[in-house]
C-alpha positions in Angstrom: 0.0 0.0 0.0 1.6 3.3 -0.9 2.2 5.9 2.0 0.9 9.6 1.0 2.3 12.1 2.9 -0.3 15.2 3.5 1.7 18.8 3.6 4.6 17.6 1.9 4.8 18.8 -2.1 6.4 16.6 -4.6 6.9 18.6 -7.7 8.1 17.5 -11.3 10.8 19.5 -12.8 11.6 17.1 -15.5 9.7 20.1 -18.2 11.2 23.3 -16.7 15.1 21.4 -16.5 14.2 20.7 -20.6 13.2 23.9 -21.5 15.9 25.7 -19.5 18.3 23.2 -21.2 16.6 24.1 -24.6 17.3 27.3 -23.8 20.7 27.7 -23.6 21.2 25.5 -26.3 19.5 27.5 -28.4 21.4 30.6 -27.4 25.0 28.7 -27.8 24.1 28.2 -31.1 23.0 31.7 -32.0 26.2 33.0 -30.7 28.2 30.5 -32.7 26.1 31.8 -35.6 26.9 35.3 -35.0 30.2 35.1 -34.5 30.4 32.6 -38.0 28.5 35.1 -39.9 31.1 38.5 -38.3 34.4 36.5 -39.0 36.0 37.7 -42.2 35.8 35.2 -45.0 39.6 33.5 -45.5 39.8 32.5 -49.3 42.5 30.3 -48.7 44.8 31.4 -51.5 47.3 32.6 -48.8 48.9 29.3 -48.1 49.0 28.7 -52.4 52.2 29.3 -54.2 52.4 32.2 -56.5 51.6 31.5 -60.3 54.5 32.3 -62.7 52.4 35.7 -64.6 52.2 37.3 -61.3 52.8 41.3 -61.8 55.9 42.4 -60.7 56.2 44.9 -57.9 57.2 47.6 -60.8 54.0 47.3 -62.9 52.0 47.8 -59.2 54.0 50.9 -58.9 53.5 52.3 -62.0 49.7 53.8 -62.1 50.8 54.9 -58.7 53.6 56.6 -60.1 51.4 58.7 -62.6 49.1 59.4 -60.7 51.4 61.1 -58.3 53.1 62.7 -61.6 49.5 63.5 -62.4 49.1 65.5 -58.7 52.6 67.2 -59.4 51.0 68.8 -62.3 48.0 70.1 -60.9 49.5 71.4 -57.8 52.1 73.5 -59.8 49.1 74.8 -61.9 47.4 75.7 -59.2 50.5 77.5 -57.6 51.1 79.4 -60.7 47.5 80.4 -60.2 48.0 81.6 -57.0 50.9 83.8 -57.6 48.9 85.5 -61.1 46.6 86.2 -58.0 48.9 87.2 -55.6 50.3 89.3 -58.2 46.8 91.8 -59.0 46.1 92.2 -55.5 47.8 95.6 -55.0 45.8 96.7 -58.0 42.5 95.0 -56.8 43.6 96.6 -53.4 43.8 100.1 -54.7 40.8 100.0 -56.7 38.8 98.5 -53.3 40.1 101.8 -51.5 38.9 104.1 -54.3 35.6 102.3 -54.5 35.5 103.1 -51.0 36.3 106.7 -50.9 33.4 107.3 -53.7 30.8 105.8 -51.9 31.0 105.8 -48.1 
């Protein structure tokens, strides 16, 4: 005959431990996925040996190299510009003051 004890509560936590378990499964796995999906992709051409066309350091170099020629260029235009400007001031300086005097 089975004894039942009155005021004493027997409870089941067979469902809570699984869904807690769940649970935290389920997060490990999310954060796995996260931090899959955030890495940088590796090709895995760096361990590969180079092919024989390869471009030579040179041939990198050289749109770099006229590019900078190209900047050269510009920036002596633009200083030659300057100085044409620097140049007229006085005159535009003068004609500022007279412009002034007429019409105060």
């Amino acid at each position: 005959m089975a004894v039942v004890r009155r005021g004493s509560s027997e409870f089941n936590f067979d469902g809570l431990t699984d869904s807690v378990t769940n649970l935290v499964g389920g997060l490990i796995l999310l954060v796995v996925m996260v931090i899959g999906a955030t890495q940088p992709k590796q090709s895995g051409v760096d361990h590969l040996p180079a092919p024989d066309n390869v471009v030579g350091e040179e041939q990198k170099m050289d749109p770099l190299l006229d590019q900078i020629s190209a900047l050269k260029t510009d920036t002596e235009g633009v200083e030659q510009e300057i100085l044409c400007i620097e140049a007229r001031l006085p005159e535009i300086q003068k004609e500022l003051d007279e412009l002034k005097e007429k019409h105060p």
